[in-house]
N, C-alpha and C positions, 0 to 999 in steps of 0.2 A: 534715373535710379540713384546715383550718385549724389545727387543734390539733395535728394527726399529720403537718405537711408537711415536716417536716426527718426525718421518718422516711421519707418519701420521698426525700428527698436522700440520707441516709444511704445505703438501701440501692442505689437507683443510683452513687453514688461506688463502693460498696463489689463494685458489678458491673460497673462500668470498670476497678477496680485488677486485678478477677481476669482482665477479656480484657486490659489491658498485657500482666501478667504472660503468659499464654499465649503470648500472639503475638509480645511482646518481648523474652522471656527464653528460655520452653520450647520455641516451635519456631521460635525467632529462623531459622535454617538449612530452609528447604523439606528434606524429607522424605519417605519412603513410610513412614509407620505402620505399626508392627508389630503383632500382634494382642495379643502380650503388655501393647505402650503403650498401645492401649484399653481395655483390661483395668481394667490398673492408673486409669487415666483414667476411665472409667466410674465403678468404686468413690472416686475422688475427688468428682468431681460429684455422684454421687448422697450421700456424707459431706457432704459441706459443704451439701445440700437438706433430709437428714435435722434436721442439726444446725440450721438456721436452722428447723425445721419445731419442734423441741425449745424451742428461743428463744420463738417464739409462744407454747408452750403454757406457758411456766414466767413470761412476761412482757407479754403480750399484756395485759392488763388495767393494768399498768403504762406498757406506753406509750399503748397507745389508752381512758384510762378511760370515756369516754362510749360506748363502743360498744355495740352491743347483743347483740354473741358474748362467750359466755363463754369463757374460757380453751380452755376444752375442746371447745368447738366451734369454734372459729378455729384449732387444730392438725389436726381431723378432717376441717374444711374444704379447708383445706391440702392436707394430705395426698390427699382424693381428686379437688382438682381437679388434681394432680402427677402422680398417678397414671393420669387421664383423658387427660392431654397428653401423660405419656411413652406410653401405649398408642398414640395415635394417630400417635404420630410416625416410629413404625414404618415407615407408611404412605409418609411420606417419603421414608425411607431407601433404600425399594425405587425411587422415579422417581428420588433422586440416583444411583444405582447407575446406572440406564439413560440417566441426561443425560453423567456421564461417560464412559461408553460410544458412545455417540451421537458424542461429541465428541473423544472417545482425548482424554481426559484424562491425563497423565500422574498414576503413582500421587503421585511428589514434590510434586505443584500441589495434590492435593485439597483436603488441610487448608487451605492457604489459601483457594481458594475459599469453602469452607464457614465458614471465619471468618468473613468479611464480610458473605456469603451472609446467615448468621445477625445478625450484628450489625445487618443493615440486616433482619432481621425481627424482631429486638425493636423498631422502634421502630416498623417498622407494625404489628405487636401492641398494644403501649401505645398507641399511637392509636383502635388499633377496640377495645380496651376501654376506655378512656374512653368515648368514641363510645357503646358498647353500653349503658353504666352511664348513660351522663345520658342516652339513650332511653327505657331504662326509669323511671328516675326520673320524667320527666317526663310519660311516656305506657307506662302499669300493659299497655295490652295490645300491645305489642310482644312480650311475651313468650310469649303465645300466638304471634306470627308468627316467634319463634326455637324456637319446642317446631316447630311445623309444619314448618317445615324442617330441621331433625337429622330428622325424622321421614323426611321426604322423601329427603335426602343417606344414612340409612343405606337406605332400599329401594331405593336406586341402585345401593347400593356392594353388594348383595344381588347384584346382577346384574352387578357389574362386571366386565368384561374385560381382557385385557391393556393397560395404557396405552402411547399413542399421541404419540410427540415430533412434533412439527413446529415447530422452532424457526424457518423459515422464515418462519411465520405470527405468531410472537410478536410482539405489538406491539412489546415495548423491544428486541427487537434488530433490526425493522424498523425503527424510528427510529434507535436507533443507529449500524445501515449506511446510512441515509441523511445523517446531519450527520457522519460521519466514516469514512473510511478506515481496513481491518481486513487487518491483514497474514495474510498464508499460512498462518505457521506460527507456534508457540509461541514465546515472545521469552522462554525460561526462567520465570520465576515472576511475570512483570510483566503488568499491567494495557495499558499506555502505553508506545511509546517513539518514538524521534524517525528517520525515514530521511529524510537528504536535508535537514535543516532544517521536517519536514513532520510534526505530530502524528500517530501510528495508534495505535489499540486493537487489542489482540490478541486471537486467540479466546477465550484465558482471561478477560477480558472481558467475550466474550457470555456465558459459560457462567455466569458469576456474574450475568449480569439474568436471566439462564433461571433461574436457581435462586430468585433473589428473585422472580419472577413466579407460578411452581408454591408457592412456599410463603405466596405473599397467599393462591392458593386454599384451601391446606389452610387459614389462616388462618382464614377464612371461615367452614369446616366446624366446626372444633375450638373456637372461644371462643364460640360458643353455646350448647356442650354446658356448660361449668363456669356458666354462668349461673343453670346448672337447680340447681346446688351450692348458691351464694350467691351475694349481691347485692354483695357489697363489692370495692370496687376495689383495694384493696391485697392481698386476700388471692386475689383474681383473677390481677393482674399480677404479683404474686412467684409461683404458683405454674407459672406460663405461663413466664418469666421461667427458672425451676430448670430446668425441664422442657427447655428450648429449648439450656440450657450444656451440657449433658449430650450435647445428640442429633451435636454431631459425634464425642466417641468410642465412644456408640452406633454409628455408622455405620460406623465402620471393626471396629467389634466383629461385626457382624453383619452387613456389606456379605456377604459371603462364603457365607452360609447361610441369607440371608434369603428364599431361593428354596421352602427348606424349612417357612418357616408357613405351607403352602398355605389351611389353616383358620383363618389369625389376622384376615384381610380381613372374612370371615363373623363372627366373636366381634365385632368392632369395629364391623361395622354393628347388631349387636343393641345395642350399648351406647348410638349413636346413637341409636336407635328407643327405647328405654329410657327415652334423660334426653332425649328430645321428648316423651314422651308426660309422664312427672315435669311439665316446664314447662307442658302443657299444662291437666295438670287441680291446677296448684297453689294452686288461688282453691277448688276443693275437698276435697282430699286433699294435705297436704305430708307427702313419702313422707322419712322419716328418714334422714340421711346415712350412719347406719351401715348402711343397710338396701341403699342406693345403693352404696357400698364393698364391701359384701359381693358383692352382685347383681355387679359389676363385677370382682373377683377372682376369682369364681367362673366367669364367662363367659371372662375371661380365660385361665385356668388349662386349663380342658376343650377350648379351641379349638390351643391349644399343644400337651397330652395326643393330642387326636387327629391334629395337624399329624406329630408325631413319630412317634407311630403308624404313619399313612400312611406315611411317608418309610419306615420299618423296613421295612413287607411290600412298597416297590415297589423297592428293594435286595436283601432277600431273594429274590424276582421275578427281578432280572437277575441275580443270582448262579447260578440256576437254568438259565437259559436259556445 
């Protein structure tokens, strides 16, 4: 860590200049996102993840020489803890959908929300992987208690239901209505404004602690699984980190159709149950990252194949009737 810390600076500066840019240049103006703009948006995040993903592998051994990943395994690493995180994040997308809904969000607010939203989950991300890494470090069988619970969190999500808002009950916005006053209605794209000489928060507001709240839990769920990847924190946090920029023009990319992976819930709790059982028996069997990659695109791919499927024959279905 010592040796590699201005590599940590770097890449954080270099992850501030790109949310400026976003927030202060490209959608300076609130907005309703086009599909087209996430699109385009999309293939930019994920270009600039690919390409830092490229950087590890051609330089990795240059900037971190003590380490114990080779080139080639600190780009694979990468790569399929990126892949782990953008799969789950899906997950997301589907409770933002319903929180905005919940709250008649206007389309023009979304993006901002989800700025923020995000921005304040990279840094309780960076936190609980720190946290996670000097756990492990310190005490080898935590990691058995993170294999046991992916294990646990996907035969949940096995069975899972429709999700349930009750913003009513959320803690931060129960605190929040209690040390401050929440105006009626949306104050256009603002947080705060002032009636009367008297501070309020406005709904837009709560809707961003409801977001930061649901995404501590997927938090929770999701950086245990990349553990089962590799131990190293840098290649941890930047791959969480990629995975995280990307997921607001995911969202508007697939806000719209994501009703349609009915089988992507099921694929993603196998992966869970996959890389718990990996952490668990990895004091006996360390199952290879390509083998993990694989096992994970391929669950991936068939839960999509038959999500699509589905949807074909219960269209064909009402065209019939």
């Amino acid at each position: 860590m010592e040796e590699s810390i201005w590599l940590w600076v770097g890449f954080n500066i270099f992850v501030l200049i790109l949310l400026a840019l976003d927030l202060g240049v490209f959608h300076r103006k609130s907005h309703a996102v086009s599909t087209k703009e996430a699109a385009i948006w999309s293939v930019v995040w994920i270009s600039i993840s690919l390409l830092f993903n490229l950087g590890i592998y051609y330089y990795w051994d240059y900037f971190v020489p003590n380490s114990v990943l080779t080139n080639r395994d600190a780009a694979l690493t990468f790569f399929t803890g990126y892949v782990i995180e953008k799969s789950l994040s899906v997950d997301n997308i589907f409770v933002f959908v319903l929180i905005f809904s919940y709250f008649s969000v206007p389309a023009a607010y979304q993006h901002r929300v989800l700025f923020w939203g995000i921005l304040g989950a990279l840094i309780m991300r960076g936190t609980l992987i720190f946290l996670g890494a000097a756990l492990i470090d310190q005490f080898h069988w935590i990691i058995y208690v993170f294999g046991a619970f992916l294990i646990y969190t996907g035969f949940k999500m096995f069975s899972h239901e429709n999700t349930k808002l009750e913003p009513e009950k959320n803690p931060l916005v129960k605190l929040a209505r209690r040390f401050m006053p929440v105006t009626e209605h949306y104050e256009g794209d603002r947080f705060f404004v002032r009636h009367a000489g008297k501070l309020m928060a406005t709904p837009l507001f709560l809707v961003v602690l409801f977001v930061e709240s649901t995404d501590l839990v997927f938090a929770v769920d999701s950086i245990p699984a990349i553990f089962a990847i590799t131990h190293d924190p840098f290649i941890i946090y930047t791959s969480n980190v990629c995975a995280i920029l990307g997921l607001r023009a995911l969202y508007f990319l697939l806000a719209s159709v994501v009703d349609k992976f009915y089988y992507l819930s099921t694929g993603l709790a196998f992966i869970l149950v996959f890389v718990g059982v990996k952490m668990v028996i990895v004091d006996f069997y360390k199952v290879p990252t390509e083998i993990s990659l694989g096992v994970i695109f391929l669950v991936l791919t068939a839960s999509i194949v038959a999500s699509l499927q589905r949807t074909k024959r219960l269209e064909k279905s009402a065209s019939n009737t």
